[in-house]
N, C-alpha and C positions, 0 to 999 in steps of 0.2 A: 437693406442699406443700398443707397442709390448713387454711389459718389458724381462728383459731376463731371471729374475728369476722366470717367470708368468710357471707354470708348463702346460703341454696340461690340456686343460677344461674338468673338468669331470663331468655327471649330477649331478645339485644340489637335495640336501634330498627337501623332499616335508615339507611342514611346518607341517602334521599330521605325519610324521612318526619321525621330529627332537623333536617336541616336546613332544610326547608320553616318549621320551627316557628323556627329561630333567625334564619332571616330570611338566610343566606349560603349560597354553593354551593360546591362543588369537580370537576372534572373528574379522574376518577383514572384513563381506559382512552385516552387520543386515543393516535396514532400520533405520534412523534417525529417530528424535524427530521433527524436522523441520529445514527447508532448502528448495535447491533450487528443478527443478522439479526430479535431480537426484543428491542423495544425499547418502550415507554411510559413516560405521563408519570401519577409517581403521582397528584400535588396539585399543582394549579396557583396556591395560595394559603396554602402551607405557613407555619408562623411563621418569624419571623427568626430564622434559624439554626439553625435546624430540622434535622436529620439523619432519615435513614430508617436505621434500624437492622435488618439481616437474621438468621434463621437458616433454615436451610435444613437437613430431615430426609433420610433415607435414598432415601427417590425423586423428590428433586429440588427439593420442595413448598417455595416460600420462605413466611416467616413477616416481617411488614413492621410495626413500630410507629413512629410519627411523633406529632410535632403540628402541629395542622392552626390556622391563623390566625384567631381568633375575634374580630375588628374589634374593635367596642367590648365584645365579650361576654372571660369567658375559654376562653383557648385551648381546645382539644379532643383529648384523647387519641385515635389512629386508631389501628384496626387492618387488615390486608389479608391474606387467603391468597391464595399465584398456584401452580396447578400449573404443572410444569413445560415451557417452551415457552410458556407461555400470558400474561394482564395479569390487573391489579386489574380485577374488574368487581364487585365486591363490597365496598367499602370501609365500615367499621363504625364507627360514634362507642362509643369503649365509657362504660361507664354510671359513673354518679357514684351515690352510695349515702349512708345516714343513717349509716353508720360511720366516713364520714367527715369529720372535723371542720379548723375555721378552713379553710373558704373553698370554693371549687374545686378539681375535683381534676385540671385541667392540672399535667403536671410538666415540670420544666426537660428531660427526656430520656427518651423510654418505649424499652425494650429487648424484645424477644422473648424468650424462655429455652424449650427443646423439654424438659420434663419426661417420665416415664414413659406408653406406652403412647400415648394419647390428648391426654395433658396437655398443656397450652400455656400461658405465663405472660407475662405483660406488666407490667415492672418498672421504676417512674421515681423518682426524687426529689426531692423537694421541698427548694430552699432558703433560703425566706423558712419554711416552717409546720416545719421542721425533722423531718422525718420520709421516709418510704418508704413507696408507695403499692404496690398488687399486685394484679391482678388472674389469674382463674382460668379457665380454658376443659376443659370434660372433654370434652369433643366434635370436639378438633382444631381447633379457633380457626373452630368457626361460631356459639358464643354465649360470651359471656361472663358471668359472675355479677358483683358489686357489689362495688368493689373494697375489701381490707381494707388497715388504716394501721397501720406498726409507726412508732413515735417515739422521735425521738433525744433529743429537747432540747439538741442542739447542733446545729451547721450545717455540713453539709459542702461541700465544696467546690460550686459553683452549675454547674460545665460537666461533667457527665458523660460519661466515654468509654470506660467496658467494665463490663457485668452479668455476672456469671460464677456456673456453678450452684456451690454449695459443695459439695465431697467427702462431707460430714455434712448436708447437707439444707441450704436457704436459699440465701440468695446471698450474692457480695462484690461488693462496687460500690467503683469508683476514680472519684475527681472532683478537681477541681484550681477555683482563683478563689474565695478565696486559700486562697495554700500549697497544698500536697497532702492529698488525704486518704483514709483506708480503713474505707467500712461493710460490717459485716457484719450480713445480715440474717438470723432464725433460722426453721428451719423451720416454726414453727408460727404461739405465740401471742408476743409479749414486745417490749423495745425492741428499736430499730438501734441498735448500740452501732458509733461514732463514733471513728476513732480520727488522730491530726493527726499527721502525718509530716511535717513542714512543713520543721521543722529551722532554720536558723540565716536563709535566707533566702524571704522569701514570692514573690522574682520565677518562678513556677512554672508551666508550660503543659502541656498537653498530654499530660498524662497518662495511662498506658494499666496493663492488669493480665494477667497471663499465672500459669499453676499450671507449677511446676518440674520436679514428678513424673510427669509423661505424665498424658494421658486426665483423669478426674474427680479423681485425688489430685493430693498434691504441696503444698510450700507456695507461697502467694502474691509474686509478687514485682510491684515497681507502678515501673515508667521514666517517666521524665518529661523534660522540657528548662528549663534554665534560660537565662532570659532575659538572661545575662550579655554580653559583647564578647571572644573571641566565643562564642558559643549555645555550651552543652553538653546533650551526650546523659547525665543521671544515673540511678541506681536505687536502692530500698530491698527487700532482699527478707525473709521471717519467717525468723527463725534458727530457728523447731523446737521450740524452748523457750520457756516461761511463756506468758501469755496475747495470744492473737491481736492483743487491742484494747486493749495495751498499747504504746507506742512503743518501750519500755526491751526489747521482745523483736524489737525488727525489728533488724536491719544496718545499721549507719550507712549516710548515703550515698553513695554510691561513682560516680565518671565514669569513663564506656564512651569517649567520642568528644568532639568538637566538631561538632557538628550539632542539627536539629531533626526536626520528626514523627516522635515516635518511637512504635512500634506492636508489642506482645506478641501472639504464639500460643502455647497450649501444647497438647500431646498425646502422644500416643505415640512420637514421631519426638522428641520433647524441646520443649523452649521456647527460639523464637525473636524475636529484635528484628532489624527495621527501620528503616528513617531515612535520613531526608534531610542528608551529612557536607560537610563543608567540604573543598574540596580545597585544591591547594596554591598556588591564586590568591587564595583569599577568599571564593571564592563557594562555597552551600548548593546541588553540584550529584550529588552523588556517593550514588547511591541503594544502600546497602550489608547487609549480610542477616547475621547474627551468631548465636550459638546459646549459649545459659547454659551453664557448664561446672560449678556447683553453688556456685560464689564469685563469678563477676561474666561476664562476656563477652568472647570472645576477638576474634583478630581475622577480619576480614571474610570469613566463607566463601564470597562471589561476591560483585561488582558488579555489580548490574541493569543502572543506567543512569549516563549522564554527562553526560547535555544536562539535567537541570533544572532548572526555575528556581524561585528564590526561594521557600519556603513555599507549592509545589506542590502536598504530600502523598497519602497515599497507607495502605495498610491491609494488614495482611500476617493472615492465616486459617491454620487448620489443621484439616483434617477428622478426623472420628473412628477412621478409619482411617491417618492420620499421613500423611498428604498433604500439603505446604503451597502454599499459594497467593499469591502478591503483587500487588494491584491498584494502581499510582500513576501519575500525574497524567505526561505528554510533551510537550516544547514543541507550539506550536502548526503543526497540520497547513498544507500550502498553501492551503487554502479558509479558513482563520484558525478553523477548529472545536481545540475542544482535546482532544486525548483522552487515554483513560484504556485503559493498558499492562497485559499480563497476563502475570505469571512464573509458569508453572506448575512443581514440582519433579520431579511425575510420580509414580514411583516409586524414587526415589531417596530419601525420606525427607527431603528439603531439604540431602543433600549438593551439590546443584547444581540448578540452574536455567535452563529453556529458556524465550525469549521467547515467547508466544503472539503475537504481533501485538495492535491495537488493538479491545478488548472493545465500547468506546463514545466519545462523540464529544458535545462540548456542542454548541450552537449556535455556527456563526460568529461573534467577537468576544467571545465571553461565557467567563469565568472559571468554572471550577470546584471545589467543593473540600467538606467533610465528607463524603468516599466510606467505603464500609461493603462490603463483601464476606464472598460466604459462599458453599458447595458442599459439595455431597456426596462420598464416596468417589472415584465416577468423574470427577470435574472438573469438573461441570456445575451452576450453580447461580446466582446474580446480583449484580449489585453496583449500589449505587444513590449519585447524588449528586444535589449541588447546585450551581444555575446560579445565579450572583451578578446578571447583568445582568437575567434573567428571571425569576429567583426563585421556578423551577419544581424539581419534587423528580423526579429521574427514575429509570428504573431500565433495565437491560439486561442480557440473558444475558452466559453467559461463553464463547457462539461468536464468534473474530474476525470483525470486521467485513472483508466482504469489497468491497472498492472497488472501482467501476466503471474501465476502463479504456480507452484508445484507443491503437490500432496505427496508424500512419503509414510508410510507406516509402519512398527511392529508389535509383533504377540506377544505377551507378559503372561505367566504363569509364577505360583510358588514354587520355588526351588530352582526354578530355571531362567538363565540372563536372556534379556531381551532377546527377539529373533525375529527375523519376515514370517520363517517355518519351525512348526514346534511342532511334537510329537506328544501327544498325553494321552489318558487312560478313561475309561468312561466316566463320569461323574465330575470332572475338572471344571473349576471356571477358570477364563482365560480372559482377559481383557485388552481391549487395540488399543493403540495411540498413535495417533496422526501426528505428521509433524508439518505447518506450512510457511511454503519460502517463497518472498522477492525477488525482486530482482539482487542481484548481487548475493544473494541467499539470505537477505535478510528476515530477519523471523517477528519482526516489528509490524504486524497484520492485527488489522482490527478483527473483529471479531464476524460481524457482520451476519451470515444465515449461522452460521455455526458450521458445524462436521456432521453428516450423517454416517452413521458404519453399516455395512450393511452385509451379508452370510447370502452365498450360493453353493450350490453344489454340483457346478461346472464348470470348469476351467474357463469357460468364454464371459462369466457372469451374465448369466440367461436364464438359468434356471433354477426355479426356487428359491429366489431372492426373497429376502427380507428385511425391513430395517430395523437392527433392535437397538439402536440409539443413536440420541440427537442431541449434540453437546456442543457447548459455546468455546471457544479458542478465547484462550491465556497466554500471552507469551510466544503464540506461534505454534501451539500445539491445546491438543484437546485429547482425553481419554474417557474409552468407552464404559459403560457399567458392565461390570463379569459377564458373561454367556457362557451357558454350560450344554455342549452338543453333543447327539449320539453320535454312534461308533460308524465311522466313515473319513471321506477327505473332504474336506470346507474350504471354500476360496473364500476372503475377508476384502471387504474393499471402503474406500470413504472418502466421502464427496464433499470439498468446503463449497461451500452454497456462492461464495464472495460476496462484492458488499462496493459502496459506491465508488470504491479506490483500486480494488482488486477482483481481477476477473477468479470463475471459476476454476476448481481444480478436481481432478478424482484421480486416486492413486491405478496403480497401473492392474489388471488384474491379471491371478496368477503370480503376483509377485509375493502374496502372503497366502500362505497354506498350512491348514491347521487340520493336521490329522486327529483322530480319535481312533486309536489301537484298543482292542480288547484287552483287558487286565494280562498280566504275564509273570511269570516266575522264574528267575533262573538257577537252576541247578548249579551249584559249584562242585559238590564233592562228596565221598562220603567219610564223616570223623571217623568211624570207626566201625568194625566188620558184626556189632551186633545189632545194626539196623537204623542208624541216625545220620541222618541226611540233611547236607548245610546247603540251604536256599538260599536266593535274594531278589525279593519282592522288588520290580522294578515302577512299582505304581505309585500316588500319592494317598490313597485315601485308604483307609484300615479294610480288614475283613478275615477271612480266615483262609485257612489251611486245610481241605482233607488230605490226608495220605494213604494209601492202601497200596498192599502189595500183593501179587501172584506171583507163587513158583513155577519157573520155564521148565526144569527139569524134575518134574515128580517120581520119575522112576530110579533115583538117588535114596528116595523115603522107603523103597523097599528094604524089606531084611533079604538078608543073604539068602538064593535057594529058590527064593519067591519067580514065579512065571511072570515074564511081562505079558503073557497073551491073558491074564487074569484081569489085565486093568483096564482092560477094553468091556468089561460087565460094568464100568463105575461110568459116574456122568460123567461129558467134559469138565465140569468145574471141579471133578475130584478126581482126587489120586488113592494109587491101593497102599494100604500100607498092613504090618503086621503085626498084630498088636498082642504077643507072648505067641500062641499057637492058631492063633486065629488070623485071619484078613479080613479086614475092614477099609470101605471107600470113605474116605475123609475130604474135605474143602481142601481146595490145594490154596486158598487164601493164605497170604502172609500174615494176614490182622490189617486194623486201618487205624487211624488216630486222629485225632482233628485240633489244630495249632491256632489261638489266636491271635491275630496280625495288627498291634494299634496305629500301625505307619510304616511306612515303608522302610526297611533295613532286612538286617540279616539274621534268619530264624533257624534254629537247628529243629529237624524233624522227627520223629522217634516212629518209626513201625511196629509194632508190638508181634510176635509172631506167635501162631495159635501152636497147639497142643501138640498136633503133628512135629510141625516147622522145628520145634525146641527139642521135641526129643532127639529128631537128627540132628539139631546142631550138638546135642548136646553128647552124640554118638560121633563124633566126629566128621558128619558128612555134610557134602558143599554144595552148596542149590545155588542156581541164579534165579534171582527175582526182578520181577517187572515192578516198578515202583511208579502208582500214578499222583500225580498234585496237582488236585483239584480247588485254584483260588477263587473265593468269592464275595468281589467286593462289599464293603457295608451297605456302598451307596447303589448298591443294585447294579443291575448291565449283568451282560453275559458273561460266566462263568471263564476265569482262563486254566487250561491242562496242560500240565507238561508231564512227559513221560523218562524215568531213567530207569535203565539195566542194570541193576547191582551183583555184586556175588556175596553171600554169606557163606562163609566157612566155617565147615564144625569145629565144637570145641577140642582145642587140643586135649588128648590125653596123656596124663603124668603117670612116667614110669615108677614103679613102687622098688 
């Protein structure tokens, strides 16, 4: 576009040397609070209600117009290029010119447009001086020339919400407050001719413009919502015939839906709407994707979302290679940030829609809302909003944001409540469970690589690793299949793989330790002084019991009279005893016995004591015994022994 009144371009001031002179600043490069992996904040003192409007060319390069809050001066048109991956560090005031008359040339909405070659265009409205401002860039938007005014003399609507190049050169601009309306601006020199589709009622928001035809043709069609009980989704589109900026040649107006934010793409892939529907409670929560059929829109070819809320909103794109894109607004994350959701169609052409995860993220507690998206071919490209509580303009790619994550885990066994550290018996299976958290602790985590779990037997987790299981996350948690380890100390550890929303996490090692004790028995007591002894198996799986005993004192088994230097001819294992007039070496054995054990509890013992052993008990005399138990599991592992001291005392004898 060439206007005639466009004067030669001259370099624009730099934003440090315009603003120095007007006495206010702006920060357009700080780092965010949170968002995606790249994220800034364009203007930190943007006007009220202010949008940042994008276009974004073939290799990524976004194109940023805003206005910037000029206190008691007026506002200021901005402009910004950001290569791609990159921020504003160049932010532009662009220039006011003697061709333009009554006033200043802030306008209610300045839009980007990527013209041919080099060209770049920055296109606003004015609704008090009743005209169209325009400014020109042949150098890729690093100067601007002086911008030219085409005049309506009439007033269109004051809230703009889509600049669109025209098929024949110039632009068409949709603006709504009050009523609806459609300018079309001409390629050159001449007026904006102005045209009121308002129709029967002026209650009218939100107006958006899309072309029917694919790509740069097609005619204009302009959706809107009306403010009724309840809200409807309506449209007017050009029938084809007589003149553009005539009402008598547009389409009466026709309702799509019950709902609000309603948002036109058109291109190749066809022309699409958007919008926030009413479901069948009442509430504006039902984010639904629609496609012009050449008479009005059918019904919903996918449901994005269903949790939204209230006048959320959201912006639906399509690239020049028929891509579509959906950026809108999701209830509020657990850290209380709000963010903003990405449907990408792919290459489906907007037959369907795959969730990207979350692109960007306000501040905690703070609203957001006049979002603007734009991308190139391959998906890649930005979307910018606005923070109501901090009244920052911000911007962020369209890589999901990838949230930090933390892995926690613990050891399950039968009979025993969860734990980091558990203590069990050879033969046991024991199974992990991971638990993974968001931010705010949320446990709302796709699934993504899953959990791997994985056994060392070092405290550093270095050595003798291995993974014996890989399980997909439910709910924010995943649990391992049993592992049954030998007898030692095990460090347990488990790695969520993350996934394109959430970063990786591995639990911390050392913080779970899973012992394997050898089997054990504990001695309680003995019932009673003719050799039965009450145990308690502290393990889980069955096995048995030997018992056996040795007497400590054999030289009790002799009879009266008898030499103790006699009992040094018997082996150690035996004792001398006297057996009527004779001495004989005997086993100084108590006897043994063997108990079995179907699970763990509490088993009385019984020692049985040999021929010797009974006759002194039975003569009255008292031996101590060594009493061994010897457990051995069903399910194999080594042997556990526990040793006790008992006394047996002879039997009493009754006076006659």
């Amino acid at each position: 576009m060439s206007p005639k009144s466009a004067a030669k371009p001259k370099r624009t001031r730099s934003l440090r040397c315009l603003f120095g002179s007007l006495g206010f600043a702006v920060v357009v490069a700080l780092p965010a609070s949170a968002g995606a992996a790249n994220s800034f904040i364009l203007d930190t003192n943007p006007a009220s209600g202010a949008f940042a409007a994008v276009a974004v060319d073939s290799a990524g390069t976004g194109y940023f117009a805003w206005e910037h809050n000029g206190g008691s001066s007026p506002n200021v048109t901005m402009f910004c290029k950001v290569l791609r991956g990159g921020a504003c560090t160049n932010a532009i005031a662009l220039p006011t010119g003697p061709a333009i008359s009554d006033g200043p040339t802030a306008v209610d909405g300045a839009f980007p447009v990527l013209g041919s070659g080099s060209t770049v265009y920055v296109v606003g409205q004015r609704f008090i001086q009743q005209d169209v401002v325009v400014w020109t860039s042949t150098d890729g938007g690093s100067t601007f020339g002086p911008p030219a005014e085409f005049p309506s003399g009439v007033s269109a609507g004051s809230n703009q919400s889509d600049v669109l190049a025209a098929p024949s050169g110039g632009f068409y601009i949709s603006s709504d407050n009050p009523g609806l309306a459609f300018t079309s601006v001409p390629a050159s020199s001449g007026p904006a001719l102005v045209t009121d589709l308002t129709g029967a009622s002026t209650n009218i928001g939100d107006s958006t413009l899309g072309l029917a035809g694919g790509g740069l043709t097609g005619n204009p069609v302009e959706a809107f919502h009306r403010g009724d009980s309840p809200q409807t989704i309506n449209f007017r589109s050009y029938s084809g015939t007589g003149s553009l900026d005539n009402a008598n040649s547009w389409n009466a107006d026709s309702q799509v839906t019950n709902g609000m934010q309603p948002s036109l793409a058109g291109g190749p892939s066809g022309l699409f709407l958007v919008s926030e529907d009413l479901d069948a409670f009442g509430n504006y929560s039902q984010i639904n994707v629609r496609k012009y059929t050449g008479s009005g829109f059918g019904q919903p070819i996918q449901t994005l979302q269903t949790d939204s809320a209230y006048d959320n909103g959201g912006r639906i794109f399509q690239t020049p290679g028929g891509r579509v894109l959906v950026a809108w607004v999701g209830p509020a994350l657990a850290d209380n940030g709000v963010p903003i959701r990405l449907y990408d169609s792919g290459t489906t052409g907007g037959a369907s829609f795959t969730g990207m995860g979350n692109v960007a993220e306000g501040a905690p507690n703070d609203a957001i809302y006049l979002i603007r998206v734009a991308a190139a071919d391959d998906g890649q490209g930005f979307v910018s909003f606005h923070e109501i509580g901090s009244g920052l303009l911000r911007v962020a790619d369209l890589n999901p944001i990838k949230y930090a994550t933390t892995t926690t885990t613990s050891l399950t066994t039968a009979g025993q409540a969860a734990a980091a550290k558990l203590t069990v018996g050879p033969g046991t299976p024991v199974t992990d469970t991971a638990t993974v958290q968001g931010p705010g602790g949320s446990t709302a985590i796709a699934a993504g690589a899953g959990v791997r779990f994985a056994v060392y037997s070092d405290a550093a987790c270095t050595q003798q690793g291995r993974i014996f299981a890989s399980v997909g996350l439910t709910g924010g948690t995943a649990t391992s299949t049993p592992i049954t380890l030998p007898i030692g100390t095990w460090y347990l550890q488990a790695h969520y793989g993350g996934n394109t929303a959430n970063e990786a996490s591995t639990s911390a090692c050392g913080a779970e330790v899973l012992t394997v004790a050898p089997a054990s028995v504990g001695v309680s007591g003995i019932i009673f002084v003719g050799g039965t002894i009450l145990i308690n198996t502290s393990v889980n799986a069955g096995g048995s019991v030997l018992a056996s005993g040795q007497v400590l004192n054999p030289g009790v088994l002799l009879a009266s009279g008898a030499k103790k230097k006699k009992a040094t001819r018997c082996k150690a294992s035996q004792v001398l005893v006297r057996a009527g007039k004779r001495k004989k070496c005997v086993s100084n054995s108590f006897g043994t016995s063997t108990t079995s054990i179907p699970a763990a509890g509490t088993y009385r013992i019984k020692l049985p004591p040999n021929a010797a052993a009974l006759k002194a008990y039975n003569r009255g005399k008292s031996q101590r015994v060594k009493a061994t138990l010897t457990f051995k599991p069903a399910a194999g592992g080594a042997p556990a022994v526990t040793t006790v001291t008992v006394t047996v005392k002879g039997k009493k004898k009754h006076k006659r």
